[in-house]
N, C-alpha and C positions, 0 to 999 in steps of 0.2 A: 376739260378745258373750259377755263373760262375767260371773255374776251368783253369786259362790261362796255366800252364803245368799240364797233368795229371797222368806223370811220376814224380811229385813231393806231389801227394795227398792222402791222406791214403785212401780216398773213392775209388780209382782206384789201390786200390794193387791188385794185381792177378785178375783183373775183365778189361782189357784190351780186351777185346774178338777178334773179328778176326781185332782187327784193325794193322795197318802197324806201327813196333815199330823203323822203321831205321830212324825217322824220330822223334821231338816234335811236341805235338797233343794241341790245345786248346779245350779245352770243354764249350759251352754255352747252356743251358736248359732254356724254358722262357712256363708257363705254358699256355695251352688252357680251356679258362673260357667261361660256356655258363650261363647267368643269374647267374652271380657273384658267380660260382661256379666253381671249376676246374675240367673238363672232361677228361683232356689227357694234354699231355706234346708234344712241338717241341721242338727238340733238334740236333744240329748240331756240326759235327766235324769238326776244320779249323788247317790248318797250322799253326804252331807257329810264329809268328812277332813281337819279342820286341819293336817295337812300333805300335800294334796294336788299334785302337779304340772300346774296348769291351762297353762303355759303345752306340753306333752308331748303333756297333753288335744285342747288346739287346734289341735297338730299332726297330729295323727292323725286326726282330724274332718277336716281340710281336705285329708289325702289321700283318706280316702272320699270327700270330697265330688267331690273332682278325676275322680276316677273314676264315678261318678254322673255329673257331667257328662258327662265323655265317651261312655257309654254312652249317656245322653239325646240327644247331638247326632247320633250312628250313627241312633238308633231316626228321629230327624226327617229325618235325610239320605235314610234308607229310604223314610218315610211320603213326605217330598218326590217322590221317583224313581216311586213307585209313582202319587202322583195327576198325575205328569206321564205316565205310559205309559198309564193310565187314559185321560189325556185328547188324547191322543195316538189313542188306539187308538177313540177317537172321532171322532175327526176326520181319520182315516183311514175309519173306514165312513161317515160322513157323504159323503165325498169318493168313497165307491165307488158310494153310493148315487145320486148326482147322474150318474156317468158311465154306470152301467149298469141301471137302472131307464129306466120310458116314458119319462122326460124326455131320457136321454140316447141315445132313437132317433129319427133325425132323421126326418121326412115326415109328411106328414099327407093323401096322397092315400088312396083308397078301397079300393085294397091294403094301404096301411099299415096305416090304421084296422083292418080286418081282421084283422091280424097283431098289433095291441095287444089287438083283443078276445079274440084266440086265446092268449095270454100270460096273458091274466088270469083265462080260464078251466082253463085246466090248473095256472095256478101253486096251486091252493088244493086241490091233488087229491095225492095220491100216485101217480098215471100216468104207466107210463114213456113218455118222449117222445120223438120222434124227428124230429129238423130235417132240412129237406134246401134244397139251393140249391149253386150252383159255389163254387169257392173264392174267398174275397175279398169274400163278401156277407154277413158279417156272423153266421155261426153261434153260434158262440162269445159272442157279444155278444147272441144273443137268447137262449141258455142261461142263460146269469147272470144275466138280466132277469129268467127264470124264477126262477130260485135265491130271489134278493131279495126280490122279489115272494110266497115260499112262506113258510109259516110257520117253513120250515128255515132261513131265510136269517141267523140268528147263530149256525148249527151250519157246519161244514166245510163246502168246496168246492172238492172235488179234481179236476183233469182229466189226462189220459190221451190223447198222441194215438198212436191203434192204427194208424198207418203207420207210424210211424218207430222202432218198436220189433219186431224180429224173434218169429217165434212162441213161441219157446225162453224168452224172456223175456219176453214180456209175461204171459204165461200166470203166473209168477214176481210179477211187479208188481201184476198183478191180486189174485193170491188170494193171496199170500206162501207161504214153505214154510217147512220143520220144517229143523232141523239133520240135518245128512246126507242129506238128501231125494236132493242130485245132488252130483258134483264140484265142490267150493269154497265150499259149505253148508254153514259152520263154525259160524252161527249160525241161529239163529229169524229169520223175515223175516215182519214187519205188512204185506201187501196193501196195495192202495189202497182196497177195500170196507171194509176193518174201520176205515184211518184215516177212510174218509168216512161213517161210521155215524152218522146219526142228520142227516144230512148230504146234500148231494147231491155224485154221484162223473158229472160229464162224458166220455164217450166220444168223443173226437174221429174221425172217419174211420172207423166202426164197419164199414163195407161193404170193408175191408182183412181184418179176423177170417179164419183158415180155419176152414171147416165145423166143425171140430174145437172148437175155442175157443167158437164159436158157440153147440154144444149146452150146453158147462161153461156159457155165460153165461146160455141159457136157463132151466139149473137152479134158479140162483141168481136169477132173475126170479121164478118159480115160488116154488119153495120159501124164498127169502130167507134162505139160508143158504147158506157156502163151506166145500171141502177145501182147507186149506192143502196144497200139494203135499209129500208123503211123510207128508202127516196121515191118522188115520183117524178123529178126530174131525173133528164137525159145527161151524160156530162159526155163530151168528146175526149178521145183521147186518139194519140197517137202513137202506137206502140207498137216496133217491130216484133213480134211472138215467135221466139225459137223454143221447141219444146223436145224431148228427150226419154225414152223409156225402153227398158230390160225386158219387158213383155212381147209374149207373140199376140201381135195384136190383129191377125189374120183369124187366130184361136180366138180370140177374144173379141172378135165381131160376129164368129159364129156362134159364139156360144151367149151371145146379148146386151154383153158387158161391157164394150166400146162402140160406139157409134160410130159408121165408114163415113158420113159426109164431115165429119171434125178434121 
């Protein structure tokens, strides 16, 4: 639209709004189209110029315009993506919730029972826990029950299984090190304690640990704070420690190879 005096248009009787009337006003409207559909209007008001070039005017409006579109349709393509991951990421914890919460432990004998009252008494506690049972009974699945079940359970949960990673390295994983700490320490390395801060960090297979690792991990139960390796700062962390192992670890105190105050 265009409206070169708008003190001479029926469309602008009494609808002049706060504009400045000591003066003649041109009016130019040039619509904003996203996918060949009109969204919104840019519209500008110019001084009057009897020889103005409105048809130069409407050109130039309808490239901003063009371009306002296009940025409009990014900003929704965005906003779109984001409340699909939103709810995505929804219905994925719904879906983790159903699998490893009570419901998705199967039995309801007097042992079981047992073992849900015991889940739901530590889940509301910051105590480090410690599962035990053979392999294949469900560790790991009663750890996350825990998790879910704590008030931590929309913060991290990270796990670690301490067999399959040699000492050299898990030591490494655990507590991350500084650049140049060792050979091939080119960079700063995040732990698993610091990513699972505020969070709970799963030790799988904890009765593998040598004594050595054992005491570092006591530390950090203790005092709740790690050395990154070749660090000599302290860093805090806040990690609820659930840990999990197949070993007789009664045997395995008496025989040297587990420390009883961990």
């Amino acid at each position: 639209m265009v409206v070169p005096r708008i003190s001479e248009d029926p469309l602008f009787l009494h609808r002049s709004g706060t504009r400045d009337l000591s003066e003649e006003t041109s009016f130019i409207c040039v619509p904003i189209h996203i996918d060949g559909r009109a969204v919104g209007a840019l519209a500008v008001d110019l001084r009057f110029e009897l020889d103005r070039d409105y048809d130069s005017s409407v050109a130039l409006l309808a490239v901003v315009a063009s371009m306002i579109g296009q940025a409009t349709k990014v900003s929704w393509l965005a906003e779109a993506e984001r409340r699909h991951l939103l709810e995505e990421n929804t219905q994925l914890r719904e879906e983790l919730r159903e699998r490893y919460e009570f419901s998705g432990l199967i039995g309801g004998s007097g042992p079981m029972r047992h073992l849900y009252a015991q889940i739901a008494q530590v889940a509301h506690s910051n105590a480090t826990v410690l599962i035990r049972g053979e392999s294949g009974t469900g560790k790991e699945l009663i750890a996350h029950a825990v998790h879910l079940a704590s008030a931590r359970a929309a913060l991290p949960y990270v796990t670690v299984n301490c067999a399959a990673l040699p000492p050299t390295l898990i030591e490494s994983e655990l507590f991350g090190h500084e650049r140049g700490a060792f050979t091939g320490a080119h960079t700063r390395k995040t732990g698993l304690f610091e990513r699972a801060s505020g969070g709970t960090l799963f030790l799988d297979e904890i009765g593998d640990l040598d004594t050595g690792l054992q005491a570092k991990l006591l530390r950090v139960l203790q005092q709740r704070e790690i050395h990154r390796l070749g660090g000599t700062e302290a860093v805090a962390v806040d990690v609820r420690v659930i840990a999990a192992t197949h070993r007789d670890l009664e045997k395995e105190i008496a025989a040297g190879s587990f420390r009883e105050d961990l």
